[in-house]
N, C-alpha and C positions, 0 to 999 in steps of 0.2 A: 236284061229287059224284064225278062219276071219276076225281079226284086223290084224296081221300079215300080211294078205294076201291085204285088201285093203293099207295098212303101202307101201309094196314092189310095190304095181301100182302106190300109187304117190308116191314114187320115180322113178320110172320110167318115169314118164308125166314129172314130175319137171326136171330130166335128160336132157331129150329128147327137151322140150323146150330150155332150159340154151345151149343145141347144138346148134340148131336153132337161136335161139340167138345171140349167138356169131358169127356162120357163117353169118348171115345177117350182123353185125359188119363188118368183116372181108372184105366184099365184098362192104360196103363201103369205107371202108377205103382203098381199089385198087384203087375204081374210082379215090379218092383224090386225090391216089399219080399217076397215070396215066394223070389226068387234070394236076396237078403240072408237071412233065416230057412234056407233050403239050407244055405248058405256055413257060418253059425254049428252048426246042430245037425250039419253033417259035420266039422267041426274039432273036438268036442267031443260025445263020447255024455252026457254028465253035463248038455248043454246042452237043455233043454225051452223047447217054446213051448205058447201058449193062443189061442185063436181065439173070441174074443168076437164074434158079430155083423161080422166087416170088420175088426176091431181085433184086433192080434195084439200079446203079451207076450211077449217072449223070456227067458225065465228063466237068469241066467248063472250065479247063485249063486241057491240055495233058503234063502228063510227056514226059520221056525220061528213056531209057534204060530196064532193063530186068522187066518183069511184074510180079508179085507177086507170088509162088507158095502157095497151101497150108501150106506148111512146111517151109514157107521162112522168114524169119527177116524183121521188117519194123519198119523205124523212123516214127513216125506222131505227130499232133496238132489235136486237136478236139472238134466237140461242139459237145453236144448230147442234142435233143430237143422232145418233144411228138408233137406229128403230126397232123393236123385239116386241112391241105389242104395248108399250110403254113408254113416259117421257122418263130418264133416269138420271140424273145428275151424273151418275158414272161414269153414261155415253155422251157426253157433252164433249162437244170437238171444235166449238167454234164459238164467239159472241165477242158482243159490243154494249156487251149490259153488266155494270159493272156487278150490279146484285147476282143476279147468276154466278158470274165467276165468280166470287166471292164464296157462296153457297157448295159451289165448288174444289174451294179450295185453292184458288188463282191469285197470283199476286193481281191487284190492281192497280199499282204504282206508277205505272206508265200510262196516264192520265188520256193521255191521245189516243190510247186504243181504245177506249172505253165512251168515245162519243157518236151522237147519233150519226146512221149513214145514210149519207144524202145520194140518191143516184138517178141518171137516165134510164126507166126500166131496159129500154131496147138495147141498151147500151154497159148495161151491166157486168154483162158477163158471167151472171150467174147458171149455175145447173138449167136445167129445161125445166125441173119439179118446182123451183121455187119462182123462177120467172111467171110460168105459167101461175103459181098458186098466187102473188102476188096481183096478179092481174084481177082490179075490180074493187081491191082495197079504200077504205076511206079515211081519213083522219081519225085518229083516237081508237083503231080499230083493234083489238086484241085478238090475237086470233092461230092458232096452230094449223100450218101447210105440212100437209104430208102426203108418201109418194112413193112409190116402189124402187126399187134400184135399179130397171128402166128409164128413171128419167133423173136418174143420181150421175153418180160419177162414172157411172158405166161397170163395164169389166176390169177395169184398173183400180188397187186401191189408192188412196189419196190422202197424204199422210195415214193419221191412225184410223181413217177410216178404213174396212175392208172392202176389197170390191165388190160391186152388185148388193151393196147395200138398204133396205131401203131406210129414209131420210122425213125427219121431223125438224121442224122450225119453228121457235114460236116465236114470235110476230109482235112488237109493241108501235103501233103506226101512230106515226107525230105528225108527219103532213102528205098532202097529196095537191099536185098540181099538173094539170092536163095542158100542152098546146094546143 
């Protein structure tokens, strides 16, 4: 019974750190993308961002026309990269843009992965940082979503992502259509 009972205190400590932990993570990984959102809107006044809930947009080029609802249809291009305070070609884990991969390094030969993606936002299925950061988008809109690894993949890594990541996307928006 008294192995039981110190068993359940460190788990508990173990717990309680790996929180800790994480939240210290987390809370650098803001500053990052906070310093990054600086960097951009001081190189550039025409450069805006949007602060969803933790989840920020960086607006490099503004669309046009109706802005994204939850529940709305959207064309896009995309890169998805793991995030160090930087966009890097090297963390590139994901896209539908053939230049990127390319730039990359990626074959593009396979023609159909490299076309735009049409989706039901609500319906997506995407992480929580990019649904949310998508949310508001407009046609033509160029724009970097990024986001702590609270609202990534979580505590699990995901393919070559590692877990509790945080996550950048950059965004080439071709249509938006609202119900």
């Amino acid at each position: 019974m008294r192995r039981l009972f110190y068993l359940l205190i460190l788990l508990c400590l173990t717990f309680s750190c790996t929180k800790a932990n994480r939240e210290t993570i987390f809370v650098n990984q803001e500053t990052r993308i906070s310093n990054f959102i600086n960097s951009k809107t001081a190189a550039d006044t025409n450069v805006t961002f949007v602060n969803n809930e933790g989840v920020y947009r960086v607006i490099m080029k503004k669309g046009e026309g109706d802005a994204l609802s939850p529940n709305g249809n959207l064309s896009f291009y995309y890169a998805g990269y793991t995030f160090n305070g930087s966009v890097s070609i090297s963390n590139l884990f994901a896209t539908n843009h053939a230049e990127t991969a390319k730039k990359a390094g990626w074959s593009v030969e396979d023609a159909e992965r490299f076309q735009v993606l049409t989706v039901k936002l609500d319906e997506a299925g995407f992480v929580k940082g990019l649904s949310k950061g998508l949310e508001g988008v407009q046609a033509g809109e160029r724009a970097y979503v990024l986001f702590s690894g609270k609202y990534g993949f979580g505590g699990l890594a995901h393919g070559i992502v590692p877990a509790n990541s945080a996550l950048i996307y950059e965004i080439w928006v071709e249509a938006v259509t609202n119900n």
